[in-house]
N, CA, C and O atoms as a DFTB+ gen file, in Angstrom:
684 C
 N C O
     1  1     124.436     158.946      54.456
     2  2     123.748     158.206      53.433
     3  2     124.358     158.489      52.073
     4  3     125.306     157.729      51.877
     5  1     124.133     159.341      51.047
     6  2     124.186     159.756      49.862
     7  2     125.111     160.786      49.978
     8  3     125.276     161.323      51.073
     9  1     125.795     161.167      48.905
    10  2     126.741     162.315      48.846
    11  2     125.902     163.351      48.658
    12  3     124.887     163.083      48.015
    13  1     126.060     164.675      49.109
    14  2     125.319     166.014      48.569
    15  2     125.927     166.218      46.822
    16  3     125.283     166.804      45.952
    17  1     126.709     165.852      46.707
    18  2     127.022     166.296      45.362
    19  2     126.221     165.792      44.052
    20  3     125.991     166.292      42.951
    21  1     125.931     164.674      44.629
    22  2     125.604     163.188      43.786
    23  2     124.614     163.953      42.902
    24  3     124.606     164.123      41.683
    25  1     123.653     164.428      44.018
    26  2     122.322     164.728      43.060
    27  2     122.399     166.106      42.964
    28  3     121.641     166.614      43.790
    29  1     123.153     167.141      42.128
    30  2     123.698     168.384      42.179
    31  2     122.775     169.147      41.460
    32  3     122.106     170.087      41.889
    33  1     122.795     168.494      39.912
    34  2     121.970     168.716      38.572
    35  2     120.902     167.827      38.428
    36  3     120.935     167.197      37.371
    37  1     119.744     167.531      39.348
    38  2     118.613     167.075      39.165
    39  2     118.143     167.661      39.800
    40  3     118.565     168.118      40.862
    41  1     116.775     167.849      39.127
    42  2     115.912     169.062      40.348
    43  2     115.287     168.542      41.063
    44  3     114.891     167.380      40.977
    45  1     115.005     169.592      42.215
    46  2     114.063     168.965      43.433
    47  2     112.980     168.213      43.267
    48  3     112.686     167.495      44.223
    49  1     112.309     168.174      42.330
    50  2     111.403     167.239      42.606
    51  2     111.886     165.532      42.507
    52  3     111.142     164.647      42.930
    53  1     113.037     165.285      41.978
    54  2     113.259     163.825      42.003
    55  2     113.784     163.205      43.204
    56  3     113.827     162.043      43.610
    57  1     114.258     164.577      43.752
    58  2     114.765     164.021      45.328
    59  2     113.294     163.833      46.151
    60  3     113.256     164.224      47.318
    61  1     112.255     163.317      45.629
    62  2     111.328     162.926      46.782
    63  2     111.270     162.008      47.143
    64  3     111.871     161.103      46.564
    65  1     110.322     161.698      48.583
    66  2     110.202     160.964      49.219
    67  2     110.103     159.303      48.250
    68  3     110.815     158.369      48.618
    69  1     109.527     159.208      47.518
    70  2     109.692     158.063      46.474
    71  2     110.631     157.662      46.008
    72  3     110.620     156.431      46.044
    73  1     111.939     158.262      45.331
    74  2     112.753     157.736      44.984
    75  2     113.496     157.061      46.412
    76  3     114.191     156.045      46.433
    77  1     113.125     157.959      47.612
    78  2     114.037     157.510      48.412
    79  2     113.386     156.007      49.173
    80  3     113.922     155.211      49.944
    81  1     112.168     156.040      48.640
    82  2     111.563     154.854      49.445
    83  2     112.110     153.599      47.816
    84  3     111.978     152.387      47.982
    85  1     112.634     154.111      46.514
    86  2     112.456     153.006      45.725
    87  2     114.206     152.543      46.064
    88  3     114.517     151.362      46.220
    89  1     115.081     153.520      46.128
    90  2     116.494     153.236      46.791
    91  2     116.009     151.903      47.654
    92  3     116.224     150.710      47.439
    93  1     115.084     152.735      48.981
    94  2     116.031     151.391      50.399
    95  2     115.221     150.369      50.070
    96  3     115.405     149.399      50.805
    97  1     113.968     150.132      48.823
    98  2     113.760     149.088      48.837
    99  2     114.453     148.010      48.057
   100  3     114.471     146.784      48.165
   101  1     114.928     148.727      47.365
   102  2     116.264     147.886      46.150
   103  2     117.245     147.477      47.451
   104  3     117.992     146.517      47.258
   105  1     117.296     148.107      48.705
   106  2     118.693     147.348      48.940
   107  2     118.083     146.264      50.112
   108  3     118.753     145.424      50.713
   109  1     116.781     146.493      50.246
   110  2     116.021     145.544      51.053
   111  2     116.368     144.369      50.101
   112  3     117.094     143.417      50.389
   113  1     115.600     144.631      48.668
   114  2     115.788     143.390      47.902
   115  2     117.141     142.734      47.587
   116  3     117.303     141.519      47.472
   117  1     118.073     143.652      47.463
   118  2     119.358     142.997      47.569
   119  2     120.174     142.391      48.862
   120  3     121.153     141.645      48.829
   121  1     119.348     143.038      50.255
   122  2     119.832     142.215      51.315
   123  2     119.043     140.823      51.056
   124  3     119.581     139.716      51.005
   125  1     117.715     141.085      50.907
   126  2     116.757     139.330      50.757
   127  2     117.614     138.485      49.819
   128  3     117.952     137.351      50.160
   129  1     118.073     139.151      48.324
   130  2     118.957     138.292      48.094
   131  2     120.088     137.501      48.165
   132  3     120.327     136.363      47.761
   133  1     121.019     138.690      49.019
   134  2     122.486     138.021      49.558
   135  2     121.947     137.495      50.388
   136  3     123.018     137.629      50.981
   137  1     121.274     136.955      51.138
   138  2     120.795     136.443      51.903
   139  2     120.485     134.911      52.036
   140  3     120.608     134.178      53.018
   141  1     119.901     134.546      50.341
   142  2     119.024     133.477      50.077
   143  2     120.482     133.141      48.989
   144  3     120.678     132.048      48.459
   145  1     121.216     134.129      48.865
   146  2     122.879     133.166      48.453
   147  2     123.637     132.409      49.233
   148  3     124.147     131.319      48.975
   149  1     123.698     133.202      50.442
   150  2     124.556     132.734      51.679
   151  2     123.908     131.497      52.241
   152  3     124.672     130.570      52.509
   153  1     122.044     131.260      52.564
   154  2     122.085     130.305      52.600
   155  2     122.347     129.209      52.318
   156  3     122.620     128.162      52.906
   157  1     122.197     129.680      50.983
   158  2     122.655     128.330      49.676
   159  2     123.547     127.656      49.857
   160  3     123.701     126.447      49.682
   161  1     124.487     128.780      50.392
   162  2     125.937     128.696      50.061
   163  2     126.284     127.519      51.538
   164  3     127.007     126.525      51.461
   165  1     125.724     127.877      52.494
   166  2     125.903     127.701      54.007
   167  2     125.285     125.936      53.611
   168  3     125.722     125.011      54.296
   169  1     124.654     125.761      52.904
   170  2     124.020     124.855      52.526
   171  2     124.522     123.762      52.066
   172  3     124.327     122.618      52.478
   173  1     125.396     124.232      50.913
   174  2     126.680     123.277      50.438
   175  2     127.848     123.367      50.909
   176  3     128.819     122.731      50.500
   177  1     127.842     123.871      51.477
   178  2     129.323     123.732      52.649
   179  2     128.796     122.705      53.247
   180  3     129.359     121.612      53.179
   181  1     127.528     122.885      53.996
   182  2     127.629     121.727      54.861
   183  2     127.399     120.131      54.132
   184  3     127.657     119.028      54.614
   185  1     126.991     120.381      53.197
   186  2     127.425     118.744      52.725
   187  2     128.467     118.696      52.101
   188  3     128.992     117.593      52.250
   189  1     129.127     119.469      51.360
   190  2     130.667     118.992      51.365
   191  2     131.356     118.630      52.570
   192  3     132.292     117.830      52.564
   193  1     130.888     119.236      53.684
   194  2     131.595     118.403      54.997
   195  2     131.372     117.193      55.667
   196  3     131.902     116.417      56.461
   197  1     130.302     117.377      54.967
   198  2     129.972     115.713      55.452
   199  2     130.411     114.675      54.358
   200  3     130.485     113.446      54.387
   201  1     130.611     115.372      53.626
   202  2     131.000     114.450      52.509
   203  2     132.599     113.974      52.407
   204  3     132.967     112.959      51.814
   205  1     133.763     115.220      53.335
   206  2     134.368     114.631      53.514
   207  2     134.758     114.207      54.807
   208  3     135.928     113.961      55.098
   209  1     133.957     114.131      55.464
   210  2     134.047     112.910      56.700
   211  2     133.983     111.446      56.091
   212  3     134.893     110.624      56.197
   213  1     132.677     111.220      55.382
   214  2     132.468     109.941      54.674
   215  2     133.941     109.842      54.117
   216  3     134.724     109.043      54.630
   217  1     134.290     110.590      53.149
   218  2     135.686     110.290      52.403
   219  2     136.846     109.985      53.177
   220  3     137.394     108.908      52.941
   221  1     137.322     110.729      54.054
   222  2     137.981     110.688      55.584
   223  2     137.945     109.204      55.846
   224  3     139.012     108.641      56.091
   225  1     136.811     108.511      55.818
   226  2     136.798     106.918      56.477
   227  2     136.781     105.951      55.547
   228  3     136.583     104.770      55.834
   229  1     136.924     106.249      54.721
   230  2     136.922     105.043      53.433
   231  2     138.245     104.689      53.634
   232  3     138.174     103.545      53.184
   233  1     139.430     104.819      53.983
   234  2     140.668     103.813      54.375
   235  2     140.262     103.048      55.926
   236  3     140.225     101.828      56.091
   237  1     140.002     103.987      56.885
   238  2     139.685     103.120      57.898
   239  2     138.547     101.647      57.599
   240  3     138.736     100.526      58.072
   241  1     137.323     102.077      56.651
   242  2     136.693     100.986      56.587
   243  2     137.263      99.534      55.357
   244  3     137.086      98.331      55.165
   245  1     137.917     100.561      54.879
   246  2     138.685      99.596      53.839
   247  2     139.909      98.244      54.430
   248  3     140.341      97.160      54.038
   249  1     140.040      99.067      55.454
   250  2     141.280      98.439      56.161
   251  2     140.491      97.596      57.048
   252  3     141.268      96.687      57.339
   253  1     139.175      97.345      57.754
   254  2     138.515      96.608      58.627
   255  2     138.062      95.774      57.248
   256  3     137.778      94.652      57.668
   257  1     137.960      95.784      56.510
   258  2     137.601      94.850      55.517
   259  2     138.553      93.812      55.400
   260  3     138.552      92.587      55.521
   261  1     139.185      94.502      55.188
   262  2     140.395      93.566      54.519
   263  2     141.096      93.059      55.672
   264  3     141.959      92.212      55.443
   265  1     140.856      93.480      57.109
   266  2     140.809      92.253      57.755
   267  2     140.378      91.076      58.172
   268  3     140.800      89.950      58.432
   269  1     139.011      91.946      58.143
   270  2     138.150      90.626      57.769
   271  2     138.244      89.766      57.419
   272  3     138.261      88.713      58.056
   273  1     138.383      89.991      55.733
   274  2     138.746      89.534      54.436
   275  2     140.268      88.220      55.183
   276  3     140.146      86.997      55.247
   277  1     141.338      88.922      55.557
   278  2     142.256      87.862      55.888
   279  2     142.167      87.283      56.938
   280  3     142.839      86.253      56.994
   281  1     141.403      87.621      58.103
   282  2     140.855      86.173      58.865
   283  2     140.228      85.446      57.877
   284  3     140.633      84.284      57.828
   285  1     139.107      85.822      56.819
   286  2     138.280      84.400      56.450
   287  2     139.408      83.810      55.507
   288  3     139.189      82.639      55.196
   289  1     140.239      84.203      55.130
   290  2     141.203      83.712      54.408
   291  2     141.780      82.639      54.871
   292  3     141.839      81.542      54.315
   293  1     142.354      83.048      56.236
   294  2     142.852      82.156      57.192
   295  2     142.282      81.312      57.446
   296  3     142.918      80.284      57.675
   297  1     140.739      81.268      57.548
   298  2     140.609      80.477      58.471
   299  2     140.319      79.206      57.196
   300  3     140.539      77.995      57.165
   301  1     139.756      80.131      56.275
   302  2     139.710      78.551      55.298
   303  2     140.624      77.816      55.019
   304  3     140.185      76.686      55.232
   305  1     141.938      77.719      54.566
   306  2     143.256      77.909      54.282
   307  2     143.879      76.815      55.805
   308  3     144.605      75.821      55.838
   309  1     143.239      77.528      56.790
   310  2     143.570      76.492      58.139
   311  2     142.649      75.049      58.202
   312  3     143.068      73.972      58.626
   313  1     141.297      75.321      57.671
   314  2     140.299      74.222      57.564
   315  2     140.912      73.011      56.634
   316  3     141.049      71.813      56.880
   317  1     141.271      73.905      55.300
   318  2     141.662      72.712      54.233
   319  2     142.938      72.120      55.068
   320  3     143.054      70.906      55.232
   321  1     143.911      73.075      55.598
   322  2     145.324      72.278      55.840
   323  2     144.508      70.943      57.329
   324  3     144.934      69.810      57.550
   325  1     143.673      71.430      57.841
   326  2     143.167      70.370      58.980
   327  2     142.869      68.679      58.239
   328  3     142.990      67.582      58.786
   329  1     142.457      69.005      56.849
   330  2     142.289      67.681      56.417
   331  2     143.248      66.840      55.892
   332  3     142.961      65.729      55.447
   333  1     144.348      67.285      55.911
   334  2     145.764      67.119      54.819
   335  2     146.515      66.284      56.515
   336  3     147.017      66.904      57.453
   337  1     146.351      64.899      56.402
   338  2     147.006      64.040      57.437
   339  2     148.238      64.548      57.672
   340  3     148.530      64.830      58.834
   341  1     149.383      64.800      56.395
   342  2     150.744      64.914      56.767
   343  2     151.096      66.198      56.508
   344  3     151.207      66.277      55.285
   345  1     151.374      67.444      57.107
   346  2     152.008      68.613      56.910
   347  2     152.870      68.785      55.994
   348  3     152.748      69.736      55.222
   349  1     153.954      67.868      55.889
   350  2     155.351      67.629      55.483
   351  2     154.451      67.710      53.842
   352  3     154.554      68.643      53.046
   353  1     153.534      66.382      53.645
   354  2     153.518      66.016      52.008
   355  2     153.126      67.427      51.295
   356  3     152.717      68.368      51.975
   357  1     153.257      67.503      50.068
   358  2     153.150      68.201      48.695
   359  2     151.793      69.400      48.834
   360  3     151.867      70.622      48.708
   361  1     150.409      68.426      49.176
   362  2     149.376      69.401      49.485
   363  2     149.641      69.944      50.838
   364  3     149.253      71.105      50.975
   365  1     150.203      69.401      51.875
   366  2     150.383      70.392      53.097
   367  2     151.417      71.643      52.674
   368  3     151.290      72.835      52.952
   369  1     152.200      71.158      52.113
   370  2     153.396      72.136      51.882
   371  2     152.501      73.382      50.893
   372  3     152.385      74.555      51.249
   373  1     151.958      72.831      49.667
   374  2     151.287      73.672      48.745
   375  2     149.988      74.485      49.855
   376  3     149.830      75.677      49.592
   377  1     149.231      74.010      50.847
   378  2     148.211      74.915      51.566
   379  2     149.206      76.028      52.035
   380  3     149.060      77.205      51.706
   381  1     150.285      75.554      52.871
   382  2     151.081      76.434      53.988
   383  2     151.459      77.180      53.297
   384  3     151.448      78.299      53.808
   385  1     151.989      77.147      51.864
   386  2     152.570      78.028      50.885
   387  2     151.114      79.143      50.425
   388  3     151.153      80.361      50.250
   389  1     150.508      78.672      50.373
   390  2     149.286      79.671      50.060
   391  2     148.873      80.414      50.927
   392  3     148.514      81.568      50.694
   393  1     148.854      79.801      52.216
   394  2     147.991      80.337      53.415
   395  2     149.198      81.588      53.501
   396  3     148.851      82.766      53.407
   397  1     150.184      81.323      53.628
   398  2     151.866      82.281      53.687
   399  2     151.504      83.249      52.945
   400  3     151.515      84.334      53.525
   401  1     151.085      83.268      51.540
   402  2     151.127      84.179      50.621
   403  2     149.875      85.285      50.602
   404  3     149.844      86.485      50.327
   405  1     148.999      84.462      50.964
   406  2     147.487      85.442      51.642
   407  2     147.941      86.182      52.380
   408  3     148.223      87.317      51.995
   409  1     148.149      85.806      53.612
   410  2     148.067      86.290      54.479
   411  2     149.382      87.588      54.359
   412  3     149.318      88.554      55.119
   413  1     150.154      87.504      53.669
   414  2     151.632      88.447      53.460
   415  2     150.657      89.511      52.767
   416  3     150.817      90.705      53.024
   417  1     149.450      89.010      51.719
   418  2     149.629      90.025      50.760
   419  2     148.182      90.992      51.515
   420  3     147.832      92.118      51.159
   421  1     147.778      90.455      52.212
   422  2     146.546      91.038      53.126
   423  2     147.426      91.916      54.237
   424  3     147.212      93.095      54.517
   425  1     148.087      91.377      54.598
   426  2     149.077      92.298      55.536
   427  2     149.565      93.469      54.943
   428  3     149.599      94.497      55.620
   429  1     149.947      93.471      53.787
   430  2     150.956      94.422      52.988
   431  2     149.708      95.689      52.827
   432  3     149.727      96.830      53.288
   433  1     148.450      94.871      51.837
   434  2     147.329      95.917      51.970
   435  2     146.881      96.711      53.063
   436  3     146.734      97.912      52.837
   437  1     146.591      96.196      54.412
   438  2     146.407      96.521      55.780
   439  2     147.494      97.437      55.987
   440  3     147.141      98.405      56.660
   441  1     149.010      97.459      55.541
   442  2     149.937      97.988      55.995
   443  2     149.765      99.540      55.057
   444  3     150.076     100.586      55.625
   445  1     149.284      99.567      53.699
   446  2     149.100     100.762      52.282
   447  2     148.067     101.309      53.252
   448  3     148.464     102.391      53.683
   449  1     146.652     100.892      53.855
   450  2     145.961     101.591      54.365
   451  2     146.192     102.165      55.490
   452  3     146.064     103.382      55.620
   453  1     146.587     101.322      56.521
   454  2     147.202     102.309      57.243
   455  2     147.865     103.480      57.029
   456  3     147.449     104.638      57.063
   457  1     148.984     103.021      56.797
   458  2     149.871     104.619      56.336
   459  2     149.156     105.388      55.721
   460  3     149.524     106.531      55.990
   461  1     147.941     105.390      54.717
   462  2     147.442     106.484      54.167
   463  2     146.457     106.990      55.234
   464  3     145.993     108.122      55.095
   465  1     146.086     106.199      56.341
   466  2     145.187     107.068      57.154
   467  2     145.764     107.952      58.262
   468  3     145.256     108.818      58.974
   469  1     147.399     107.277      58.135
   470  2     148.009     108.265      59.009
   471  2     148.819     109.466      58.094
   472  3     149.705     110.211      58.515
   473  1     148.131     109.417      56.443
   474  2     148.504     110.884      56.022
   475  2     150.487     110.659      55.492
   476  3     151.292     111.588      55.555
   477  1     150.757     109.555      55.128
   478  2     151.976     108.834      54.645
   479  2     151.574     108.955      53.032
   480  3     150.589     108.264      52.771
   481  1     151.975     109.487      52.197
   482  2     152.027     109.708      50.531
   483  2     153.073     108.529      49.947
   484  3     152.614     107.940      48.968
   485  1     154.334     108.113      50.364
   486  2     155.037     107.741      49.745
   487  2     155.214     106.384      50.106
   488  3     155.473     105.962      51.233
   489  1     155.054     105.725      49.054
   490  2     155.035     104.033      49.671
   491  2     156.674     103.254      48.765
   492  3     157.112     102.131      49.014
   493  1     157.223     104.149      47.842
   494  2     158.646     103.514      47.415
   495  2     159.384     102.875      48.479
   496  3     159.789     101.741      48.225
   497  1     159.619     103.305      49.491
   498  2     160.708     102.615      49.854
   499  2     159.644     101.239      50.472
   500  3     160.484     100.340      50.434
   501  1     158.628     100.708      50.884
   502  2     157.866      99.672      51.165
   503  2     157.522      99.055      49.758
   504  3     157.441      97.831      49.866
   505  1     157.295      99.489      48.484
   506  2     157.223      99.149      47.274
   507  2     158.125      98.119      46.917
   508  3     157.721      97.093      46.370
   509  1     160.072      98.442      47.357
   510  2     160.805      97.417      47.273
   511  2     160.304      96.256      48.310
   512  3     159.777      95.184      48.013
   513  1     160.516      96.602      49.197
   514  2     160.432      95.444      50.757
   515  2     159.159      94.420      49.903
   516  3     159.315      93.202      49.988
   517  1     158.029      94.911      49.166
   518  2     156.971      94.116      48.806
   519  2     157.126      93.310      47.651
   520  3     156.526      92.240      47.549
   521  1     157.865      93.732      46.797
   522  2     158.467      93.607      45.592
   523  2     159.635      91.884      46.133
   524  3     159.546      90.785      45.587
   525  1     160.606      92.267      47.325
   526  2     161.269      91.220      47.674
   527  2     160.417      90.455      48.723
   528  3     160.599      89.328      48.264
   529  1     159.675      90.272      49.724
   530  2     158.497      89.396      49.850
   531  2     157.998      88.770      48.850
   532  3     157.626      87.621      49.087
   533  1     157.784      89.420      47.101
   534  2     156.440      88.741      46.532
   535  2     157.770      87.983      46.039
   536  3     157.760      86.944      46.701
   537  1     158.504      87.974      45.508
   538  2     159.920      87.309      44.884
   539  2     160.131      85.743      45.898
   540  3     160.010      84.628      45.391
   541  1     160.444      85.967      47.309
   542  2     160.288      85.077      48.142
   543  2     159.228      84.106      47.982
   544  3     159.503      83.010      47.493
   545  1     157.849      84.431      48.400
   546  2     157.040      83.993      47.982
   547  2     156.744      82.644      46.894
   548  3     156.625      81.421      46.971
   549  1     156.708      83.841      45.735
   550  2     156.838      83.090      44.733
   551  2     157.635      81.939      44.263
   552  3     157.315      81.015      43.516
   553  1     158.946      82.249      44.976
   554  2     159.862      80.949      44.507
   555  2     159.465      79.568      45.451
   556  3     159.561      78.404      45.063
   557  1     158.991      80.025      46.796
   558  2     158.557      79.078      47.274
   559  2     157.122      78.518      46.799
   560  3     156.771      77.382      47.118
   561  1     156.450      79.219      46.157
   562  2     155.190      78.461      45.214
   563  2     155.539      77.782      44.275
   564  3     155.051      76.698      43.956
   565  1     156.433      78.366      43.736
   566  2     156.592      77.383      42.475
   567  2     157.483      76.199      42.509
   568  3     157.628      75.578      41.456
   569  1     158.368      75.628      44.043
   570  2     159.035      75.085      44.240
   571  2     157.788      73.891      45.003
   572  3     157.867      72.667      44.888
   573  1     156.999      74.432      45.552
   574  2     156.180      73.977      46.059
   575  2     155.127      72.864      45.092
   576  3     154.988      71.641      45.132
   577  1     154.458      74.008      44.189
   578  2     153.929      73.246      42.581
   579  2     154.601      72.719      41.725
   580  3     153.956      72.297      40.765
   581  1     155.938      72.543      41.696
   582  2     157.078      71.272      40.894
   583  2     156.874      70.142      41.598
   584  3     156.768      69.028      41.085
   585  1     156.806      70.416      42.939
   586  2     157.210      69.265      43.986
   587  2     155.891      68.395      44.217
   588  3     155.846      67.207      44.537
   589  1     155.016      69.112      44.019
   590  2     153.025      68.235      43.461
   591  2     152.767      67.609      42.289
   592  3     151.857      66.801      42.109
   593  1     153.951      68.155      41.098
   594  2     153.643      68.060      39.875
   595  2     154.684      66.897      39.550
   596  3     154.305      66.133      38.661
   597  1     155.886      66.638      40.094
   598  2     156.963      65.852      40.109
   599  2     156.503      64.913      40.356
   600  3     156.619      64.342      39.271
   601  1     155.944      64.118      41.092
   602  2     154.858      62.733      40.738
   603  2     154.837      62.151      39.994
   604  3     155.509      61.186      39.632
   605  1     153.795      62.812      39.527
   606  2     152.989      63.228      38.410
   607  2     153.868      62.683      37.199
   608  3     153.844      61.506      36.840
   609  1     154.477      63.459      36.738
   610  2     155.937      63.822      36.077
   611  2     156.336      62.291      36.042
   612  3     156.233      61.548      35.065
   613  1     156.838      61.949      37.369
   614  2     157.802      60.683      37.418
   615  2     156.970      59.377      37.094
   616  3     157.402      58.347      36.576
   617  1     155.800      59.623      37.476
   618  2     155.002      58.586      37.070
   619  2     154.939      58.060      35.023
   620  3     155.224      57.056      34.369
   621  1     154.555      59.045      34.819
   622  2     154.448      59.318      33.543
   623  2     155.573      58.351      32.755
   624  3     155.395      57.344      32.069
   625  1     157.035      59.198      33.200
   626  2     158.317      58.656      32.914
   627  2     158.450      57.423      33.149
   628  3     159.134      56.998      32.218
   629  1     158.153      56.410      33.987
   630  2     158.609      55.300      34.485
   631  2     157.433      54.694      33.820
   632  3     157.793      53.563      33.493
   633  1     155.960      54.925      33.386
   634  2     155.056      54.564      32.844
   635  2     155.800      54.473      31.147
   636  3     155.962      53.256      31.057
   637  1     156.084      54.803      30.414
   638  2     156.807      55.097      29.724
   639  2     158.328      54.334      29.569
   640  3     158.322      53.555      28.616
   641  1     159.199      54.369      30.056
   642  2     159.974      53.320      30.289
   643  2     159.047      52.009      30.153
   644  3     158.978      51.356      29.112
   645  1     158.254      51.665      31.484
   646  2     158.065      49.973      30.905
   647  2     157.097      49.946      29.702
   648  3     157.105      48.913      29.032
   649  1     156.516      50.644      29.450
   650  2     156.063      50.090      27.684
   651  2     156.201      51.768      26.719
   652  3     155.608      52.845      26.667
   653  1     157.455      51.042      26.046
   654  2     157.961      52.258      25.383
   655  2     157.699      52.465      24.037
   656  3     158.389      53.182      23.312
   657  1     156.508      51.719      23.618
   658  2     156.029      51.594      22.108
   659  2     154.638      52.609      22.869
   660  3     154.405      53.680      22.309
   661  1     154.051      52.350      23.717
   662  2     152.968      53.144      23.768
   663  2     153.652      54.344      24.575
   664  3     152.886      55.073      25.205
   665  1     154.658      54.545      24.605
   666  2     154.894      56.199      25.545
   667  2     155.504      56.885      24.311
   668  3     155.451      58.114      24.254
   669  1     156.134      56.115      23.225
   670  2     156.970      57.067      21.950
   671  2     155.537      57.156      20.754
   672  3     155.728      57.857      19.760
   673  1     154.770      56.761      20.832
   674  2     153.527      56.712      20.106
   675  2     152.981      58.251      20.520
   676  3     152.791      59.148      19.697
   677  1     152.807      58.344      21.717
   678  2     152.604      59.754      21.725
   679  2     153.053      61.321      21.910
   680  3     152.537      62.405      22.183
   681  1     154.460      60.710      21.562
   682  2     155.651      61.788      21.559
   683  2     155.669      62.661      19.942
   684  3     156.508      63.535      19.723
């Protein structure tokens, strides 16, 4: 228990039975307390673990979203092109060009979540590959929206030509 030395120069009467009952009750009270720490403690551990389980699945559920998300994409995108008689004309070409570009850029997202749920940090070298997709893309949108707008455009012009007092009037 105690060292003999400890209590060398105090006289016998303080070594009584009292002090020794006020000792083990101090360490009673200090076991009750480490005690009611550790629970505590045992306490928030366990919801930090649950907390990162929840965290843990926020790419998996993110990624079922956003598939979701690009079926309904699709499927609207497929509805409008169902009403468009000719594929070939301007609005078929402009849906297919859109529906193309959804669906690339829902893929690409689906593709960021993945890799982060398989614990992948570095997305540079897919950063380019996305970078030349959105480039692709794009030129075909905007080749796409000249080619809707060119009409348009030509109409104007040839409207203009035959009465050229009212087309330079508003130049």
């Amino acid at each position: 228990m105690t060292h003999p030395n400890l209590f060398q120069g105090l006289p016998p009467i303080l070594l009584s039975p009292f002090l020794n009952f006020q000792f083990h009750e101090s360490v009673d009270d200090s076991k009750k307390h480490l005690k009611q720490l550790n629970d505590h403690l045992m306490g928030e551990i366990s919801e930090l673990k649950h907390e990162v389980v929840l965290v843990r699945e926020i790419p998996q559920r993110l990624c079922e979203s956003m598939a979701s998300c690009r079926d309904i994409n699709k499927d609207v995108l497929l509805t409008l092109q169902s009403f468009v008689p000719d594929g070939d004309s301007s609005i078929g070409k402009f849906l297919s060009t859109t529906c193309e570009i959804g669906l690339s850029l829902f893929s690409n997202l689906e593709k960021r979540f993945s890799m982060e749920m398989d614990g992948h940090k570095s997305f540079n070298v897919n950063d380019s590959l996305v970078q030349e997709n959105w480039k692709v893309l794009s030129e075909r949108l905007k080749g796409t929206i000249t080619s809707l707008a060119l009409p348009d455009k030509l109409a104007v012009q040839n409207k203009e030509e035959k009465n050229p007092i009212c087309g330079s009037a508003y130049k």
